[in-house]
C-alpha positions in Angstrom: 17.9 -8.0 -5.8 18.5 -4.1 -5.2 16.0 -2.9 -3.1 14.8 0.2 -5.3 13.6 -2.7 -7.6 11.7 -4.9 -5.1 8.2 -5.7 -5.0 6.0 -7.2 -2.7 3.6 -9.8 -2.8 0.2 -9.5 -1.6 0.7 -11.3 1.8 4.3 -10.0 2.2 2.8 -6.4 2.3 0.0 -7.5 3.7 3.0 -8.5 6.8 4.2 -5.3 6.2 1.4 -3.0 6.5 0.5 -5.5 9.5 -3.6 -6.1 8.1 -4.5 -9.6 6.8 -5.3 -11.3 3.6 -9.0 -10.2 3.0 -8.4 -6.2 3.4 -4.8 -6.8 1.5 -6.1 -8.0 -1.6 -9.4 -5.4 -1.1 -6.7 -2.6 -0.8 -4.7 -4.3 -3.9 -7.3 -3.6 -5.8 -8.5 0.2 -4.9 -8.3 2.8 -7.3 -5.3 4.8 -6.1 -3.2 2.0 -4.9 0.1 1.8 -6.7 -0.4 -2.3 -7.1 0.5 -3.9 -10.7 -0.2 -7.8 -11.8 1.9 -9.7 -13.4 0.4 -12.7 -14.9 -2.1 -13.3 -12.4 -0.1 -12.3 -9.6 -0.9 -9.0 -7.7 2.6 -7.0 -7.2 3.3 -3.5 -5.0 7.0 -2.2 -5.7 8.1 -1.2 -2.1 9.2 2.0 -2.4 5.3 3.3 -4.1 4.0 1.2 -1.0 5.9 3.0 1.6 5.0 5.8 -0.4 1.2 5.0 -0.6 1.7 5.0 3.2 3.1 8.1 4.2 0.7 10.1 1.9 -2.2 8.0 3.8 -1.1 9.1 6.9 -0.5 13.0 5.6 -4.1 12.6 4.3 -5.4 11.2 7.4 -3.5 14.5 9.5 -4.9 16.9 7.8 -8.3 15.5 7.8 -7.7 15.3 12.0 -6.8 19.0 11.2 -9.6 19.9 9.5 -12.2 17.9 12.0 -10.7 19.8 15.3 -11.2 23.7 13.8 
């Protein structure tokens, strides 16, 4: 499987991000959260995951920004 066109499963991002089962499947199903089902399995593509991540974190500096001035 090419890796542009892999998904993850709920508990294999859940590895991923490194949070457990409870606050994966409450972030699978936030508004904003790039997460998809098929049938009735939950699905993230990886590369919107990492994405998801990295603007999180760019969020969460300028919000530390914002806080210290």
């Amino acid at each position: 499987m090419s890796e542009l066109n892999s998904s993850d499963t709920v508990k294999t991002a859940a590895k991923f991000i490194g949070i457990g089962m409870t606050k994966a499947y409450e972030l699978f199903n936030t508004p904003g959260f790039p997460s998809f089902r098929v049938g009735k399995k939950l699905l993230v593509n990886h590369n919107d995951l990492i994405d998801w991540i990295n603007k999180q974190i760019d969020l969460n500096r300028q919000e530390n920004e914002r806080i210290k001035h």
